[in-house]
Structures are given as structure tokens and as C-alpha cells.
N, CA, C and O atoms as a GROMACS GRO file, in nm:
protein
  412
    1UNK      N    1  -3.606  -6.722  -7.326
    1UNK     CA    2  -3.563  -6.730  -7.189
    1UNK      C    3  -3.643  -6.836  -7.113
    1UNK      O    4  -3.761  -6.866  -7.130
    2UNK      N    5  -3.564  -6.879  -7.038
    2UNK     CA    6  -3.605  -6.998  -6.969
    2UNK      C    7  -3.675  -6.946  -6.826
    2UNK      O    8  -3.611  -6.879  -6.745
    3UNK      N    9  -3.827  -6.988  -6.803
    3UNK     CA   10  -3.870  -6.931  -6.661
    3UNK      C   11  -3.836  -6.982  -6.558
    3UNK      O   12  -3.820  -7.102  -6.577
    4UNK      N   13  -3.816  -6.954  -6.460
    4UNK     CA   14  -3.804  -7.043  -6.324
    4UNK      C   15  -3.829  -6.958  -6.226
    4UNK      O   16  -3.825  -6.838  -6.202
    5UNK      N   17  -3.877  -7.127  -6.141
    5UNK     CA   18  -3.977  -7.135  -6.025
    5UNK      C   19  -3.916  -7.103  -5.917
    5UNK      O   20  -3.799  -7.119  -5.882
    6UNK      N   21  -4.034  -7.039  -5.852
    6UNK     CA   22  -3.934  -7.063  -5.699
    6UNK      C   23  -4.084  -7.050  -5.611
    6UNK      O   24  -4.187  -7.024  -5.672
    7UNK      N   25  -4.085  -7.072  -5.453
    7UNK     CA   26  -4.176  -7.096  -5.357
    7UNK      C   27  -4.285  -6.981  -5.390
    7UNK      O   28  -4.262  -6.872  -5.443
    8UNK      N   29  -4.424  -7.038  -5.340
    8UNK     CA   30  -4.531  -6.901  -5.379
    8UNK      C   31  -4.509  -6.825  -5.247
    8UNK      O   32  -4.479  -6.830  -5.128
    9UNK      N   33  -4.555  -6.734  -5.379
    9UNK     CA   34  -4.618  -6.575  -5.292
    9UNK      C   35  -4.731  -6.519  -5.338
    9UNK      O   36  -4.766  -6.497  -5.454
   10UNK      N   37  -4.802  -6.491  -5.205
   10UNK     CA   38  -4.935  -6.422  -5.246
   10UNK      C   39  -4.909  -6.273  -5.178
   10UNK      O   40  -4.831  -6.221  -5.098
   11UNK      N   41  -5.016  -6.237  -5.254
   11UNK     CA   42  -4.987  -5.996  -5.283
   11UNK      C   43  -5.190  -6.025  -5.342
   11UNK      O   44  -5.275  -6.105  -5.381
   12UNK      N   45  -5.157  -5.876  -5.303
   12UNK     CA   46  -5.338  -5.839  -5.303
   12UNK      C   47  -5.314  -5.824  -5.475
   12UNK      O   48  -5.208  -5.870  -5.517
   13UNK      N   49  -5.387  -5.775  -5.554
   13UNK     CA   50  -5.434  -5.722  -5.675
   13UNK      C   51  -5.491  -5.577  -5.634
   13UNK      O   52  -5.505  -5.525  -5.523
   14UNK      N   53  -5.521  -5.530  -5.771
   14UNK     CA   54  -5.586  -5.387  -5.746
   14UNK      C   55  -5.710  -5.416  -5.702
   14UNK      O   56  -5.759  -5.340  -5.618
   15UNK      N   57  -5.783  -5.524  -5.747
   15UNK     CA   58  -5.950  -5.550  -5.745
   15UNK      C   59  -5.943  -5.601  -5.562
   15UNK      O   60  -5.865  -5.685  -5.517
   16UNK      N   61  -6.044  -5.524  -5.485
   16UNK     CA   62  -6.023  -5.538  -5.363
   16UNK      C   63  -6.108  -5.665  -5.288
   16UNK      O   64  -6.227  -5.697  -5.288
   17UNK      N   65  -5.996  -5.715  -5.228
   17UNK     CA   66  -6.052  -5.809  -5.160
   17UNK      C   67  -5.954  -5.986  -5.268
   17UNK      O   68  -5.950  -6.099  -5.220
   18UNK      N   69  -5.909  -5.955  -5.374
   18UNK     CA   70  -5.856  -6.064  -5.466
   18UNK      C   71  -5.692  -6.090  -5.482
   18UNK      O   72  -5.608  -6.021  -5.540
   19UNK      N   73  -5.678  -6.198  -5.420
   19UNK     CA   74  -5.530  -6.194  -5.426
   19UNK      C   75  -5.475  -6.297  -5.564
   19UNK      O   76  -5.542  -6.365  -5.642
   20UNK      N   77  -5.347  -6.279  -5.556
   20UNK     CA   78  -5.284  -6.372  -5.696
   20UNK      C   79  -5.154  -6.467  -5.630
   20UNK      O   80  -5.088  -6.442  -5.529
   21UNK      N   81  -5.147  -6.553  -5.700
   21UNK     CA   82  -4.995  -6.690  -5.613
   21UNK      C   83  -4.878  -6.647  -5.726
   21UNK      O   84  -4.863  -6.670  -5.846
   22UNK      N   85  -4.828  -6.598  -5.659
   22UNK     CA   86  -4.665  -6.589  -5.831
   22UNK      C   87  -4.620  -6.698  -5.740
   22UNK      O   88  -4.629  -6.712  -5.618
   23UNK      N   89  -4.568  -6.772  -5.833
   23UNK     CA   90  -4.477  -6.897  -5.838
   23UNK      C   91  -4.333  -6.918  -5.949
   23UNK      O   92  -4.262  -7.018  -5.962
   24UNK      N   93  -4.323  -6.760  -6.031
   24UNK     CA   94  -4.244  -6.789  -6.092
   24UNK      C   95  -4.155  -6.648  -6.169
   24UNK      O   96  -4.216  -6.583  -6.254
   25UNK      N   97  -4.051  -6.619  -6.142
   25UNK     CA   98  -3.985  -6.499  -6.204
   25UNK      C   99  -4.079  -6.453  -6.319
   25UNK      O  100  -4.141  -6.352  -6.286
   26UNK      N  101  -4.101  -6.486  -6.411
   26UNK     CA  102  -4.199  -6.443  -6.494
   26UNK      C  103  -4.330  -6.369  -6.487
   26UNK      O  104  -4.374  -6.276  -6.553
   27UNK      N  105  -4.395  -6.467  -6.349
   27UNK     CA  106  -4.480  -6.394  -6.314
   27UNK      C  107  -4.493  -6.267  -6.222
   27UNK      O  108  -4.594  -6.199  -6.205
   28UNK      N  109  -4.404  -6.256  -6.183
   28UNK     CA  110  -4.335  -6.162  -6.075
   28UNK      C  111  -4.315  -6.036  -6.165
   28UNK      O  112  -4.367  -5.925  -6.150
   29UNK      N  113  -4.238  -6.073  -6.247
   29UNK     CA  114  -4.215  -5.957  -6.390
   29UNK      C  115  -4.343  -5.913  -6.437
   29UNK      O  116  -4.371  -5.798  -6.403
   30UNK      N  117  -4.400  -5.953  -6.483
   30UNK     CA  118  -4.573  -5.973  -6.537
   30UNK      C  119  -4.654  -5.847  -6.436
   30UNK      O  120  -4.707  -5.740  -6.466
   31UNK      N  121  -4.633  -5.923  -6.300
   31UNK     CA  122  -4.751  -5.838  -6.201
   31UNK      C  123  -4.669  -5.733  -6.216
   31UNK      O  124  -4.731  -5.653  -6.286
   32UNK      N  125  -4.573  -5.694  -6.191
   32UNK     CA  126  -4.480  -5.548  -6.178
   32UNK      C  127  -4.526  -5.460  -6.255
   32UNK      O  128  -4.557  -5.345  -6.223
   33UNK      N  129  -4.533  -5.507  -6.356
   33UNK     CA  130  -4.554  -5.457  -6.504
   33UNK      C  131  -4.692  -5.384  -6.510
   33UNK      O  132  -4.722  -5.269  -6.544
   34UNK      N  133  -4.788  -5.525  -6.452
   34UNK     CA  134  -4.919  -5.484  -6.539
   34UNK      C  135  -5.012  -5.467  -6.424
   34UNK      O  136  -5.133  -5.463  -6.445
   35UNK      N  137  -4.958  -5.456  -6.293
   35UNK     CA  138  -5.056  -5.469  -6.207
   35UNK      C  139  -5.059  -5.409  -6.050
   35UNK      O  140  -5.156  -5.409  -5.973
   36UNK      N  141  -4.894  -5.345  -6.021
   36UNK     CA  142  -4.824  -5.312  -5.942
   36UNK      C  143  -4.893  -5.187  -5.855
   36UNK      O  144  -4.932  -5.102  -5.934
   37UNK      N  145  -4.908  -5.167  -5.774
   37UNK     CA  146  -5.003  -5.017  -5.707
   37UNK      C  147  -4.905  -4.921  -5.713
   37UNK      O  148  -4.805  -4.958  -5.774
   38UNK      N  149  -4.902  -4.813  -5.670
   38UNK     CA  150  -4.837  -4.692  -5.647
   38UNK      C  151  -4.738  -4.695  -5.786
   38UNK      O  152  -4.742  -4.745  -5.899
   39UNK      N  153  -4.632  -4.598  -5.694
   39UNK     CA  154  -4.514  -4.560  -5.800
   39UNK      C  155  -4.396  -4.640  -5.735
   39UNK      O  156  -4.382  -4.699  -5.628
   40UNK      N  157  -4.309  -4.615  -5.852
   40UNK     CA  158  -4.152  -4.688  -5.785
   40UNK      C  159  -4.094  -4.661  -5.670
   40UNK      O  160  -4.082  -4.539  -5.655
   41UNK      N  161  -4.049  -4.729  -5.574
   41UNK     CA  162  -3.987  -4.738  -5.492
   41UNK      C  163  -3.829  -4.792  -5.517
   41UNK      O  164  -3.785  -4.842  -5.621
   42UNK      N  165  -3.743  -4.762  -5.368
   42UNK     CA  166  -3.591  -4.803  -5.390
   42UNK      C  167  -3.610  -4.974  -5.396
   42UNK      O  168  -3.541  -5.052  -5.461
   43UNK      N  169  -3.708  -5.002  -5.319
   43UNK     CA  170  -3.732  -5.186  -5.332
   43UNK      C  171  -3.784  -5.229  -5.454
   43UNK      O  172  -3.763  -5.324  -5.529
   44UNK      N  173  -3.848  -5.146  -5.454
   44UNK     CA  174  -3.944  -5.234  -5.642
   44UNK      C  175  -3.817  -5.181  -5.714
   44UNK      O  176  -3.870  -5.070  -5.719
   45UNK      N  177  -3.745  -5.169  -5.749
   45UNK     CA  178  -3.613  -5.117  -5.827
   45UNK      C  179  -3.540  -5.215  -5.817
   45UNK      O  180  -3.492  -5.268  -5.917
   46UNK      N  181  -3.516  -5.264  -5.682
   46UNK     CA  182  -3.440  -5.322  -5.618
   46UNK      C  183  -3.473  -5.484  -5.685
   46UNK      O  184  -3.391  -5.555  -5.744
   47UNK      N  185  -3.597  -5.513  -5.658
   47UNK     CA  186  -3.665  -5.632  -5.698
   47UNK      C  187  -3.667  -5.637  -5.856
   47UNK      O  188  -3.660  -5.754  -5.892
   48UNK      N  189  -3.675  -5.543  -5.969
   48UNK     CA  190  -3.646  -5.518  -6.064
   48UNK      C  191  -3.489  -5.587  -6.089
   48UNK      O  192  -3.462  -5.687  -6.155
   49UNK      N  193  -3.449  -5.548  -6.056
   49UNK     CA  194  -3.334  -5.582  -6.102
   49UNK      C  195  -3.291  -5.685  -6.042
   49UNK      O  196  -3.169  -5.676  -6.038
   50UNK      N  197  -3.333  -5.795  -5.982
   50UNK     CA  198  -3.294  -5.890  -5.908
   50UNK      C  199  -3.341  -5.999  -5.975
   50UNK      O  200  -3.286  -6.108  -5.989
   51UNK      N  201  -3.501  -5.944  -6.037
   51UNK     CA  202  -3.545  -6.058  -6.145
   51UNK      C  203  -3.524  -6.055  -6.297
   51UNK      O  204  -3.576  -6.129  -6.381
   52UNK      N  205  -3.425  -5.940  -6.319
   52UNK     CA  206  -3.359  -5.912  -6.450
   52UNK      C  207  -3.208  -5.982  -6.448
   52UNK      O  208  -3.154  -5.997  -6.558
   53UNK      N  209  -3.139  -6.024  -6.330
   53UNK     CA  210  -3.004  -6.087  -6.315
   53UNK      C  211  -3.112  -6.214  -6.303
   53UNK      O  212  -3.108  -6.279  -6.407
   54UNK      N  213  -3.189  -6.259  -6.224
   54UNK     CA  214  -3.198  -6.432  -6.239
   54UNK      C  215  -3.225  -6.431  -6.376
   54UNK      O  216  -3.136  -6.501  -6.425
   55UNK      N  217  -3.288  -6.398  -6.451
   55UNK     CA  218  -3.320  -6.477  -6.595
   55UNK      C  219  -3.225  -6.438  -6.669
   55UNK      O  220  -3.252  -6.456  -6.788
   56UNK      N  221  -3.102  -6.383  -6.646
   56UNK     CA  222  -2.956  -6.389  -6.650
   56UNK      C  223  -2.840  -6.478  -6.638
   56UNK      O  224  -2.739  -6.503  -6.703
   57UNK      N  225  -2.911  -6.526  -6.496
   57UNK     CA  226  -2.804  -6.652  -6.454
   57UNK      C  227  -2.794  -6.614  -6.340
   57UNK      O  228  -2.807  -6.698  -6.251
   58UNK      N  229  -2.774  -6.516  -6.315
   58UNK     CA  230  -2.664  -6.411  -6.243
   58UNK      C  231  -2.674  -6.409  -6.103
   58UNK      O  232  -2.602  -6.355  -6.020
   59UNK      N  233  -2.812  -6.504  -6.088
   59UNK     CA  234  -2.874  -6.461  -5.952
   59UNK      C  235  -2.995  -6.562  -5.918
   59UNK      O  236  -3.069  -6.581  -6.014
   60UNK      N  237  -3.043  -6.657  -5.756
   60UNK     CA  238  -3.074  -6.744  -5.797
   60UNK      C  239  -3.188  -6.722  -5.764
   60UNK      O  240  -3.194  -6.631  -5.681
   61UNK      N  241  -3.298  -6.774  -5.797
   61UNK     CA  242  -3.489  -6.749  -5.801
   61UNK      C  243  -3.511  -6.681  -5.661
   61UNK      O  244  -3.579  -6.581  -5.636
   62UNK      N  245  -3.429  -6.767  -5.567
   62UNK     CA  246  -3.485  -6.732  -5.431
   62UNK      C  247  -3.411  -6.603  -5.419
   62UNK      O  248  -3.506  -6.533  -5.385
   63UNK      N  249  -3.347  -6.550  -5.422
   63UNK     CA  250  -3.256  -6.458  -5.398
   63UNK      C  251  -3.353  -6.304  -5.451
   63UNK      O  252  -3.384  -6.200  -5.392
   64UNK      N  253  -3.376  -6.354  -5.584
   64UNK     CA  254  -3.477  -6.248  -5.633
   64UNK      C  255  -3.630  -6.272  -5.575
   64UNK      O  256  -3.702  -6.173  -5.566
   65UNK      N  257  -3.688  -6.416  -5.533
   65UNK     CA  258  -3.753  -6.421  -5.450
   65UNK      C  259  -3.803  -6.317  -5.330
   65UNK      O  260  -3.913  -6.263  -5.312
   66UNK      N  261  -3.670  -6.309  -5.252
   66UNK     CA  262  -3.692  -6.256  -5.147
   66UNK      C  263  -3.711  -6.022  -5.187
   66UNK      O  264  -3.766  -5.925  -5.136
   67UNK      N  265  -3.635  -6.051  -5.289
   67UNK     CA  266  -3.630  -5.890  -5.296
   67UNK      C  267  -3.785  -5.884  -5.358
   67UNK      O  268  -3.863  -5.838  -5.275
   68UNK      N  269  -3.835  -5.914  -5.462
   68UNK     CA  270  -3.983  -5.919  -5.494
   68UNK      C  271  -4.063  -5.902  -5.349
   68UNK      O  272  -4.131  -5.802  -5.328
   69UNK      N  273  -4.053  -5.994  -5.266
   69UNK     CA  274  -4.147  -6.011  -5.144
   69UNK      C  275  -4.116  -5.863  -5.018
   69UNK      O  276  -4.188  -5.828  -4.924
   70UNK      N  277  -3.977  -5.802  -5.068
   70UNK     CA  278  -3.968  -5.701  -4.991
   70UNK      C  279  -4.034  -5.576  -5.013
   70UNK      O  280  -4.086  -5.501  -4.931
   71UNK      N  281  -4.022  -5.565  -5.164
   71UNK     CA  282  -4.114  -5.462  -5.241
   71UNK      C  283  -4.274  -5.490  -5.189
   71UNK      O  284  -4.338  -5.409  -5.123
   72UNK      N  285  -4.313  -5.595  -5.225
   72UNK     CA  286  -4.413  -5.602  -5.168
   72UNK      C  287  -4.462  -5.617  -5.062
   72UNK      O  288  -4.576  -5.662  -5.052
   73UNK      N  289  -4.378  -5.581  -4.939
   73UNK     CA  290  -4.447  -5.551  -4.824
   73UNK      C  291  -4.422  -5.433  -4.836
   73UNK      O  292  -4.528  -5.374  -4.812
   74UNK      N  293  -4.313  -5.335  -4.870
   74UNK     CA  294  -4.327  -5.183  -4.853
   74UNK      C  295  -4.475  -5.179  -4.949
   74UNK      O  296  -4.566  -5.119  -4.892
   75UNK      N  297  -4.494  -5.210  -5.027
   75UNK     CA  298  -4.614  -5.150  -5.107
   75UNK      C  299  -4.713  -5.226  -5.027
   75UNK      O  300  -4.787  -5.263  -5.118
   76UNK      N  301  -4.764  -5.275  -4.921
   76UNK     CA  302  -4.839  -5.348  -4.833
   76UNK      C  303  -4.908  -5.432  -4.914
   76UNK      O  304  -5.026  -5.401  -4.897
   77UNK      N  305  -4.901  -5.526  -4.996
   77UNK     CA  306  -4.990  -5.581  -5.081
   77UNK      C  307  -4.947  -5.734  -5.060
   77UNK      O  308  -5.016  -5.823  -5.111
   78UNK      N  309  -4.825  -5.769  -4.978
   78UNK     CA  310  -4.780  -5.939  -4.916
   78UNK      C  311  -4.842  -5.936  -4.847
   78UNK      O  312  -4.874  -5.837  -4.781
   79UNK      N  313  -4.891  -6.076  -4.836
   79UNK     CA  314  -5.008  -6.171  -4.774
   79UNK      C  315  -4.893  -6.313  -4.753
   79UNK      O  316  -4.844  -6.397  -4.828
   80UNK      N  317  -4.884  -6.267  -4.546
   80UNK     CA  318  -4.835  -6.374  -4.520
   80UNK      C  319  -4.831  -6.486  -4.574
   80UNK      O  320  -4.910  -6.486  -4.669
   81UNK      N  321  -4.784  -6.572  -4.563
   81UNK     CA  322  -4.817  -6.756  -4.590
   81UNK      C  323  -4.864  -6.794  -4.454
   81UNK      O  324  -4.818  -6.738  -4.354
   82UNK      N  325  -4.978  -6.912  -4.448
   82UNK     CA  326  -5.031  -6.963  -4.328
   82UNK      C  327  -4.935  -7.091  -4.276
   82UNK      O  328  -4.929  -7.202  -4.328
   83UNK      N  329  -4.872  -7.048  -4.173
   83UNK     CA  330  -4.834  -7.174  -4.152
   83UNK      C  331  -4.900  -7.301  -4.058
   83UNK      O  332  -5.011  -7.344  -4.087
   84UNK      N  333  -4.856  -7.332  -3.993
   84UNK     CA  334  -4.898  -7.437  -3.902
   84UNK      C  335  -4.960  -7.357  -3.774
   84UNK      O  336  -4.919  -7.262  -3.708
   85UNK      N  337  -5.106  -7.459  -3.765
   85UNK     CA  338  -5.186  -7.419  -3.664
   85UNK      C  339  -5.080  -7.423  -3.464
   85UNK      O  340  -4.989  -7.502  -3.437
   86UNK      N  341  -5.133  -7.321  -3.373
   86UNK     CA  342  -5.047  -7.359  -3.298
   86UNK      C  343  -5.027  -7.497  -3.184
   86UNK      O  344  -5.111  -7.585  -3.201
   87UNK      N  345  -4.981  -7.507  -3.133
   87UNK     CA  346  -4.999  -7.644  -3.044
   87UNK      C  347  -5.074  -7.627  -2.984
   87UNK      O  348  -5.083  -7.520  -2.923
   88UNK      N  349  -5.158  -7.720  -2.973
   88UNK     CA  350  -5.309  -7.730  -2.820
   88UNK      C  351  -5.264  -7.823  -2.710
   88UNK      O  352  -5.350  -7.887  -2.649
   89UNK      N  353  -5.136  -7.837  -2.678
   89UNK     CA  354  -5.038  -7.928  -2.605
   89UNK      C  355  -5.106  -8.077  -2.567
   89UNK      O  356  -5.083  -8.137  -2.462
   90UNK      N  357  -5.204  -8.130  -2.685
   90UNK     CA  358  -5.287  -8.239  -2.638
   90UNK      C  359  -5.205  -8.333  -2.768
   90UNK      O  360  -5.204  -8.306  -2.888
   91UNK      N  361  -5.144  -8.442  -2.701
   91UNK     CA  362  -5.109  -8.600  -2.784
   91UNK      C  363  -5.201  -8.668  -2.869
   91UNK      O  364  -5.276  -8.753  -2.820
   92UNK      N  365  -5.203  -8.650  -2.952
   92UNK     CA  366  -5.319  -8.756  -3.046
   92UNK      C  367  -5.276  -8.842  -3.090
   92UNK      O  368  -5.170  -8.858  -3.149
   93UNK      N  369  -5.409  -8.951  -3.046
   93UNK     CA  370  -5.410  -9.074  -3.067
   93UNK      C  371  -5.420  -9.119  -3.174
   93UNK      O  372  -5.526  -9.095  -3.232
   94UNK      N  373  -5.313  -9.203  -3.250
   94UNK     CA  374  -5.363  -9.251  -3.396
   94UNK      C  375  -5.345  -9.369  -3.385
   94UNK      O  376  -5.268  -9.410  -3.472
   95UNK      N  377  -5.404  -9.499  -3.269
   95UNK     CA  378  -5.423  -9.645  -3.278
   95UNK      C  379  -5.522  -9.593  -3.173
   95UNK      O  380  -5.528  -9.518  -3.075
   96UNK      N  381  -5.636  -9.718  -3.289
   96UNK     CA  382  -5.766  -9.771  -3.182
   96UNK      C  383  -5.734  -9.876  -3.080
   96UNK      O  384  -5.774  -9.867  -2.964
   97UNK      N  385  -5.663  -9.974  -3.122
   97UNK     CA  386  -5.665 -10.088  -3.061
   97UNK      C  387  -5.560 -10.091  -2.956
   97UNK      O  388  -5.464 -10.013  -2.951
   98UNK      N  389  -5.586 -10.198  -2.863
   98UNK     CA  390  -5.463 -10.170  -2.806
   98UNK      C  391  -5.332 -10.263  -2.810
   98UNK      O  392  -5.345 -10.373  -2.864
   99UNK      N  393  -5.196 -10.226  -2.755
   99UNK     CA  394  -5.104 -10.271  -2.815
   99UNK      C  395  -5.125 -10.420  -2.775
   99UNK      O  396  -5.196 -10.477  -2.691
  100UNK      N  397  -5.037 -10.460  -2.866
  100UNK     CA  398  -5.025 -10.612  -2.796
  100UNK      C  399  -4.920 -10.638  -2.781
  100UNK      O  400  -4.837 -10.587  -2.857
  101UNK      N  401  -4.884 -10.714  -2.691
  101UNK     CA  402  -4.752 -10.755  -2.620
  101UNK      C  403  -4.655 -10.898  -2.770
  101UNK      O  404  -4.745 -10.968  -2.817
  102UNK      N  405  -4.600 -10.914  -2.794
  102UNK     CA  406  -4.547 -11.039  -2.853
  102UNK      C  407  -4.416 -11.124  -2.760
  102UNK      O  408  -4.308 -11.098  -2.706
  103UNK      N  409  -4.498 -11.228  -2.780
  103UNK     CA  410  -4.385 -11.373  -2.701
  103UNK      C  411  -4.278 -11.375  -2.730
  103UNK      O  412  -4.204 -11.462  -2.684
   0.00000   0.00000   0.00000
């Protein structure tokens, strides 16, 4: 079977304080498997079988993407992504010099 990628996600581990990046149906399968907290839920089922149709065909990375990332917020173990710092409504300057006019 052929693995495929799709955008990271970070989730805690059991060891506290250590998180892990899945980047790939495989690995997603992997942590479920070997590393997952609690017991089954209707989402980890859900996500189960979402990354058993993509390496199917059936279904596309992101799609099972997103059900993986749902399980793992019911099991509280998703770790936002950081995005962009917020605006400090200040213009920055990226020329020292100043402009020059042309004839």
C-alpha cells in the first residue's frame, strides 16, 4: 500500500509534556494503534475507518485528515497549529534609502 501525505498534526503522546507531527495516513494508523489514550470512541471509529477507505482510494487524505483530528480533540490530545502572530497595526519598513525620483 501506497502511504500518503497530507498537512501536519500535532497530539500529545502518553509521555507527558511530548508531542508527535503525523504527516501521513500511516502514521495516523500507527499512533491509533500503538499509542492512543483511553478507549474507543464514536470519533476514533469514525477516524478508523476514514483512514481504512483512504488507503483504499475511497477517500481523500484530507478528508480522513480531518476525522483523525476530530478524534483527537474529543480525546484532548490536538495541539492547535500556531498560526500567524497578531497585527501590531505598525507598517514596516523594508527600504533604507530613500526613493529616488527618475527623469
Amino acid at each position: 500500500m501506497e502511504d500518503k501525505p497530507f498537512k501536519e498534526v500535532t497530539v500529545m503522546t502518553r509521555q507527558i509534556g511530548k508531542m508527535k507531527v503525523i504527516t501521513s495516513i500511516t502514521q495516523a494508523a500507527e499512533f491509533i494503534v500503538k499509542e492512543w489514550p483511553g478507549s474507543d470512541s464514536e470519533k476514533l471509529e469514525i477516524a478508523k475507518h476514514a483512514l481504512v477507505k483512504c488507503y483504499d482510494g475511497e477517500m481523500s487524505p484530507g478528508v480522513a485528515r480531518m476525522a483523525f483530528i476530530e478524534a483527537a480533540k474529543e480525546a484532548d490530545i490536538y495541539i492547535e497549529a500556531a498560526g500567524r502572530p497578531p497585527s501590531t497595526g505598525k507598517v514596516e519598513k523594508w527600504r533604507k534609502g530613500k526613493l529616488r525620483r527618475r527623469a
